[in-house]
N, C-alpha and C positions, 0 to 999 in steps of 0.2 A: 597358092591361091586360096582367099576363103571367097564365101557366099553372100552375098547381101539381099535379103527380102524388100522391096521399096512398094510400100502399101498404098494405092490410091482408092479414094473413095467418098462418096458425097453423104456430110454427116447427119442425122435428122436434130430434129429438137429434142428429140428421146433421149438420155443419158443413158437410161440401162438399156436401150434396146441398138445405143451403138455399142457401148461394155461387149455385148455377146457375140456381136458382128467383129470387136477386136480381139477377143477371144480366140474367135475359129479362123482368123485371118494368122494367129500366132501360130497355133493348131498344123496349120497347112502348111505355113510358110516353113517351120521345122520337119515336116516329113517331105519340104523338098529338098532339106540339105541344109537351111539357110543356118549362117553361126552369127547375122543378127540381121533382127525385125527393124524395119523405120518406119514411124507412122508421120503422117502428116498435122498442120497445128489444127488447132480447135477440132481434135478428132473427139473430143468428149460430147459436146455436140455443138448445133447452129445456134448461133444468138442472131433471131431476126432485128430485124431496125425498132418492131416495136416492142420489144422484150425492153423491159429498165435496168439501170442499173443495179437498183437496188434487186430485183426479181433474178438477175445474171448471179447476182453475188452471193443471194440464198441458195442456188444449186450449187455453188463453187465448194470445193472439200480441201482439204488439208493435202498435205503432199505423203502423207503417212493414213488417211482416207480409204475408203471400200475401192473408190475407183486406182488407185494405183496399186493397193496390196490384191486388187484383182488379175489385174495386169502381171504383178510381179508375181504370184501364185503358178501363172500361166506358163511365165517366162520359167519359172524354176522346174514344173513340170512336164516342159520339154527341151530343157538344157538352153537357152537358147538366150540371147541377148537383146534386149528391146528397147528402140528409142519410143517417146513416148509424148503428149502434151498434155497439161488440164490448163483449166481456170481455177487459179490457187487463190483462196483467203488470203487475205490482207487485212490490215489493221482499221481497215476502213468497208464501210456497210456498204457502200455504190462504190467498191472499186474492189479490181483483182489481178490477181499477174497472171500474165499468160507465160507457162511455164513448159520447159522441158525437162524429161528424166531421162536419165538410163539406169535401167537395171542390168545385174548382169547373170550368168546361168543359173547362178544359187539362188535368184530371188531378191537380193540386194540391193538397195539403191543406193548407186555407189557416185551418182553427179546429177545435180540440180543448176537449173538457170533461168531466169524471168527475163525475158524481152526489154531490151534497154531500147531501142528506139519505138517506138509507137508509131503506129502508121496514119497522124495527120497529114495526109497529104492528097491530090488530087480530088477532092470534095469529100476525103472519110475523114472519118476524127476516131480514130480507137480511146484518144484518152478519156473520152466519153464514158470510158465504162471502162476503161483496164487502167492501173497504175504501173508506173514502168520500172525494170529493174535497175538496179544502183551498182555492178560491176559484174566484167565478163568473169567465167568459167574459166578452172585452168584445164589443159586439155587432157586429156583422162586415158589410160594402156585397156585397150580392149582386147579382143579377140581378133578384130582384124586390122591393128593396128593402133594409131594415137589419134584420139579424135578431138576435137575442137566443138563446140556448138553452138550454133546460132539460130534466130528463130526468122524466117518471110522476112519482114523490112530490112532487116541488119544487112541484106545482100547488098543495098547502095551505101551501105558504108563501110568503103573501103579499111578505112584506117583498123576496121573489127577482126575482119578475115587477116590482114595483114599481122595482127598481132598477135593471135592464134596460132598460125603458119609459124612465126620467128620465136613464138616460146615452143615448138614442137610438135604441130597438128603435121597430121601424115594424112588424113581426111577430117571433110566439114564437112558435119550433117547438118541442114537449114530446114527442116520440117515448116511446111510452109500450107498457108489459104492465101493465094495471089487473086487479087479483086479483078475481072476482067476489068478491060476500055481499052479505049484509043492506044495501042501501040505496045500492050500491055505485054501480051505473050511473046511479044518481039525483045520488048527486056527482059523478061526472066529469062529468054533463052541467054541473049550478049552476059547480059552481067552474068549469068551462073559458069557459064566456060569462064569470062573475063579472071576472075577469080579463081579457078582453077588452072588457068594461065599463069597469072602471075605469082601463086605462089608455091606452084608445079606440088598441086596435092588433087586429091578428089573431091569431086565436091557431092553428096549424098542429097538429094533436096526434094521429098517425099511431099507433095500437093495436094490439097481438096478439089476436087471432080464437082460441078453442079451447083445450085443454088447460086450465088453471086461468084464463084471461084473458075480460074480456069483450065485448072488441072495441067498436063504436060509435065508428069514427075521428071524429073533428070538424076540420071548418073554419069559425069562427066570424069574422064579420066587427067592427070597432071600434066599434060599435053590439048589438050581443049577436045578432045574426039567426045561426042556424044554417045555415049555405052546404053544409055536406053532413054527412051522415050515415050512414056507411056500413051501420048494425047490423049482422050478422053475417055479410056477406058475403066472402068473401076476393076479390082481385083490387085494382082500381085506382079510384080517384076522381079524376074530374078536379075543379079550379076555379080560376075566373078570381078574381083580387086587382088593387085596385087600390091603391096608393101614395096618388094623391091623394085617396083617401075615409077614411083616414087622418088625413090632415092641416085636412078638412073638422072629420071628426067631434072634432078635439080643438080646434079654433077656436069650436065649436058648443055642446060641453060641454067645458071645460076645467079639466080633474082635476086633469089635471098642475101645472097651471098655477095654479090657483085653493089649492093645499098651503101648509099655515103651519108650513111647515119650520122657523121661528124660536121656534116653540113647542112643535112635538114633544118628548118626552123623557122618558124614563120616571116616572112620578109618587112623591113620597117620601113614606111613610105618615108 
């Protein structure tokens, strides 16, 4: 069994004054055991509505920046593994990726990935202000297993997790700000089990608290059981994962495995 930290928290406008709140969230989450940190997306900070693009993109830093060699400093200084998100430069002055890392105990950034779907949709427009990335993540030998990454929106599309899973995810982290409305937290919940249903993994999915987000982190085990739920609390969840209940659950109901990839393909009217 290892540890996982699943970090909720509502971010301010501040960059360094979340920095030090993710700091001591690292801090704590290693002197409970945890062998790795998950933080939620846009943990660097809030981009309100009336923040510009171009104004978003002037605070945005590099993926090798104060804000991640902060983090990774953190991460090495208490052995300990961290997922992580910024708003990353791009080649463009009003645009940025939203990005996640892992580091792993030595301080290392050993996987990067920018959000390929952008969240237009139900009256938001992210690509207002973020550019989207151009291919998934392979998925990467952690400490507590093989992990896969995806960022908040990627959760409705299946065909991402799905791919993850069949090149060797054993857990998805989705670091996530899920916008409330209408029926909202009703889907985060179905799709985050749905996808740990189907492709009998964990699904790690660390949320923003407050502001326009609705927080309800999840850790969903390869059988759909809810292992935590934070609702609106800010602070830390712990949970235990195991590897080999994984590899039960896909021996047991096997999805993966049971696919007639030789017949998928889109259908011609």
């Amino acid at each position: 069994m290892t540890k996982v930290a699943v970090i909720q928290f509502k971010a301010s406008t501040d960059k360094n004054k979340n920095l030090k709140r993710i700091v001591n969230f690292i801090n704590t989450a290693a002197s409970r055991g945890a062998d790795l940190c998950a933080f939620p997306e846009f943990m660097m900070f809030y981009t309100t509505s009336r923040q510009s693009p171009r104004e978003l993109a002037l605070q945005a830093e590099t993926i090798n920046g104060n804000f991640v060699s902060t983090v990774a400093d953190a991460a090495k200084k208490n052995s300990i593994e961290v997922i992580g998100t910024i708003y990353e430069k791009s080649k463009k002055n009003d645009r940025v990726y939203d990005t996640s890392f892992l580091v792993d105990k030595f301080g290392i950034i050993k996987s990067t990935y920018r959000k390929i779907h952008l969240y237009d949709a139900l009256g938001f427009k992210e690509s207002k202000k973020l550019e989207p990335g151009s291919k998934i993540s392979v998925p990467i030998k952690t400490s507590i297993g093989k992990l896969g990454m995806l960022i908040c929106y990627d959760l409705r599309f299946p065909e991402m997790s799905r791919i993850l899973a069949s090149s060797g995810s054993e857990i998805l982290v989705v670091p996530s700000a899920w916008v409330k409305g209408k029926m909202k937290e009703e889907h985060w919940l179905i799709i985050n089990k749905t996808r740990a249903i189907e492709n009998g993994c964990y699904i790690i999915a660390p949320d923003q608290v407050g502001n326009i987000y609705c927080g309800r982190s999840l850790v969903v085990d390869p059988y759909g059981k809810i292992l935590l739920d934070m609702k609106k609390k800010q602070g830390i969840g712990m949970v235990e994962i195991s590897i080999p209940k994984v590899k039960e659950t896909r021996k047991s109901l096997p999805l993966l495995q049971n696919r007639r990839t030789d017949i998928y393909s889109d259908l011609k009217l």
